[in-house]
N, C-alpha and C positions, 0 to 999 in steps of 0.2 A: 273416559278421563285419561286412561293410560296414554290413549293416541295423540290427545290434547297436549300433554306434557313432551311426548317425542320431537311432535309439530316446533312448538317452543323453542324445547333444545336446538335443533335444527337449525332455525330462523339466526337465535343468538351466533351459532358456531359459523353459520353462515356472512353474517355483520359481522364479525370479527375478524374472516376469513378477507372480507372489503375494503377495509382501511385499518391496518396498525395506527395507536397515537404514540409518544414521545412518553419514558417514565412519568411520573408524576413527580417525581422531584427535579423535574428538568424541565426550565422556564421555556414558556413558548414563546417567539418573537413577531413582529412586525415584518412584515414582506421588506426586505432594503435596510433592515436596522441591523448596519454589520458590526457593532458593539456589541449588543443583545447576542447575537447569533454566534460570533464568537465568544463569548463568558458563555452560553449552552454546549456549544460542543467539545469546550475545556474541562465542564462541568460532567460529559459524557464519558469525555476518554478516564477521568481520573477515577467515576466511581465506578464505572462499567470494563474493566482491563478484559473480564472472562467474558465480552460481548453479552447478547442480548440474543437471542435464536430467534424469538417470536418475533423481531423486528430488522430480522437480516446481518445483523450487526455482529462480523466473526471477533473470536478473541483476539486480543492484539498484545497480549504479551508475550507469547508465540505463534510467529506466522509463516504458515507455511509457504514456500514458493515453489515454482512449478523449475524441474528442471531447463536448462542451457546450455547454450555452445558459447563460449569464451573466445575462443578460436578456431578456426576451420580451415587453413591453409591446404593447399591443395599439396599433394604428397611428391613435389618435384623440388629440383635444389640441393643447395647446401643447407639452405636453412625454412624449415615449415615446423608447424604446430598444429597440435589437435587441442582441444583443451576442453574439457566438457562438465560442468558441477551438474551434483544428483542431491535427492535425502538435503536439503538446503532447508534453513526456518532462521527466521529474523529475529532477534532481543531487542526489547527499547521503545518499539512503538507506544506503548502502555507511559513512556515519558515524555511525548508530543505534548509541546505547545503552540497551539493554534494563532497566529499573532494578526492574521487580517484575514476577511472575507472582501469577497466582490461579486457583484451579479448576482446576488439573491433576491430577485427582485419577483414582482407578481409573474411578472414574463421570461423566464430565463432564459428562454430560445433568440432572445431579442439581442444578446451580447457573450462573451466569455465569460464563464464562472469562474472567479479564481480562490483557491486555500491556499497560503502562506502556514510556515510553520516553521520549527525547528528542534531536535533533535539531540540531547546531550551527547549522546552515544548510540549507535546503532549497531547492531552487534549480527553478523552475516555469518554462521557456522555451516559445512555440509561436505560433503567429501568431493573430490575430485578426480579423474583420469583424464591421462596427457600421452599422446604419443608424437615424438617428432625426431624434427637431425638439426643440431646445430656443428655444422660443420663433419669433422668425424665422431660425433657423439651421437649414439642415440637416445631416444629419450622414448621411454614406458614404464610409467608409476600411476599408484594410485594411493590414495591417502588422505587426511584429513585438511581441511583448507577454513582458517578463520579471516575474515575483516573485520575491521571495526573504522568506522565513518563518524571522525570524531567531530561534534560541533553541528550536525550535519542539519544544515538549511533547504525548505523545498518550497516551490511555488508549483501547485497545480493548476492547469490553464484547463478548464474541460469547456469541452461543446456538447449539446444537449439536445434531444428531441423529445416531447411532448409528447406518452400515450394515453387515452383514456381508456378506462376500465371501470365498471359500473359505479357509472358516474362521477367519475375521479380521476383527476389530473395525477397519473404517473412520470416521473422522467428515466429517459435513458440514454447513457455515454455514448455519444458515437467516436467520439477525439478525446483522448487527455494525453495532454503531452506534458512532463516537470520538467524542471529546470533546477539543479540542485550544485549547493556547495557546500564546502568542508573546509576544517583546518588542518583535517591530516587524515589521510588511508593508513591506517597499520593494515599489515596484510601476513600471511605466513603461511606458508604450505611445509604439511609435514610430508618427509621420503620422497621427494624430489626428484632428487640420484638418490635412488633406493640403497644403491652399495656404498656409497660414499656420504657421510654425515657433515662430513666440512664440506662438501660444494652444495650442499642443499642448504645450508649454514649461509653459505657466502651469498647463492643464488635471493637469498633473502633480504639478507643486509640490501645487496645491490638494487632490490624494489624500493625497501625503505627509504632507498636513501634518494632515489630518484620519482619518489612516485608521484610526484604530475606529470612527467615525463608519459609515467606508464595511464593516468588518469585520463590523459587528453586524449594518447592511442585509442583504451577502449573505453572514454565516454559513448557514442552509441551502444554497444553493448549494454552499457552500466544503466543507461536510459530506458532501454527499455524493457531491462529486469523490473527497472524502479515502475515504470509506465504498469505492467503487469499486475505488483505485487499490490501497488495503491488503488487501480481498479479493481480487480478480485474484490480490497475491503470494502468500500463505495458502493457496486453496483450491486450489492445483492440488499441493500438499505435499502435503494432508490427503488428497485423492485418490490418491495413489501409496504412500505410507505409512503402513501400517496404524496405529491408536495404540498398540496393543500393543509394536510394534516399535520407540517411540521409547522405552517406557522398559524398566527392568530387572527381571526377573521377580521376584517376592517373594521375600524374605528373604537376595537376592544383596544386596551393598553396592556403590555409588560404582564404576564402573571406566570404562575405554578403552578400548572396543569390539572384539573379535577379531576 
């Protein structure tokens, strides 16, 4: 008897191990119903902020990013920069609205998948080190470095490949590139000029006051921080849940998960 009940357990933790489903208060949809599908995963970010673990889905009230290079100019000149964030995590995502889907379709390998969204506030804190020469100035600090990405709109464009895994349709990211905009960069590095409080002051203003200037320089950069931090939350989903199992089998209608 006692073997019998191991057997069991086993079997069960195995099937579960197979296919994650979608909470049960979170509707399931139709392959291609991108209404549906977005009210679900407006439905997901709003009550699930501390994620889901058993379904891949990391927290998104804070998120972590992976270190970067800002700048990397090579060490000759008058003028070159190093510029490197570390200890980096993201605010805001937990206030994503989802405003269009595309390509959720039976077949998704057959087109680009797109997420629309947008963002009141995105909030980028983490510390920084900077060494460079602007002219006769050196420059070697490190210090605290905030953005905020006011307004902040994104369009995810992913390409997709199709693995099976007993007996189930997985997907996985090979391309996601966004495409994002804003109404305003605030940005501010603290100790700049470490000795000097008013040129670290002034070096600020002077971003503020120019930042598209500075947005357009390092949009690659800025891209594919964004590229990174949106994949990290996505693919470890698509990995635990089959796509099959996010939507509703043919010819069922609209419901709330049993």
């Amino acid at each position: 008897m006692r073997d019998i009940i191991i057997f069991v357990l086993c079997l069960q933790f195995i099937r579960s191990l197979q296919g994650q489903i979608l909470p049960k208060d979170i509707p399931k949809c139709r392959f291609g119903d991108s209404e549906c599908i977005v009210d679900s995963m407006n439905k997901i970010i709003r009550r699930y902020p501390r994620g889901i673990p058993a379904l891949g889905m990391k927290p998104i009230d804070v998120v972590d990013i992976r270190n970067s290079k800002f700048w990397d100019n090579p060490k000759v000149g008058a003028f070159w920069l190093q510029f490197n964030l570390f200890d980096q995590v993201n605010y805001g995502f937990e206030n994503t609205t989802i405003t269009k889907v595309k390509g959720f379709t039976k077949n998704p390998t057959t087109s680009l998948m797109e997420i629309h969204g947008r963002i009141p506030s995105l909030i980028h804190k983490g510390r920084y080190m900077s060494q460079g020469r602007v002219w006769i100035v050196e420059l070697n600090s490190t210090g605290e470095q905030l953005s905020d990405f006011q307004n902040f709109r994104f369009v995810l464009k992913l390409k997709v490949i199709m693995e099976y895994r007993n007996n189930k349709r997985y997907l996985k990211i090979y391309q996601l590139n966004p495409i994002v905009n804003m109404d305003r960069w605030v940005f501010w590095l603290d100790n700049f000029f470490e000795e000097n409080t008013d040129m670290t002051i002034a070096i600020n203003q002077v971003f503020n006051q120019h930042w598209v200037e500075f947005w357009n320089e390092l949009e690659p950069t800025n891209l594919r921080i964004f590229a990174s931090v949106f994949r990290d939350l996505i693919e470890d989903i698509l990995h635990k849940v089959s796509y099959d199992d996010m939507f509703l089998p043919d010819g069922i209608e609209t419901r709330v998960n049993d």
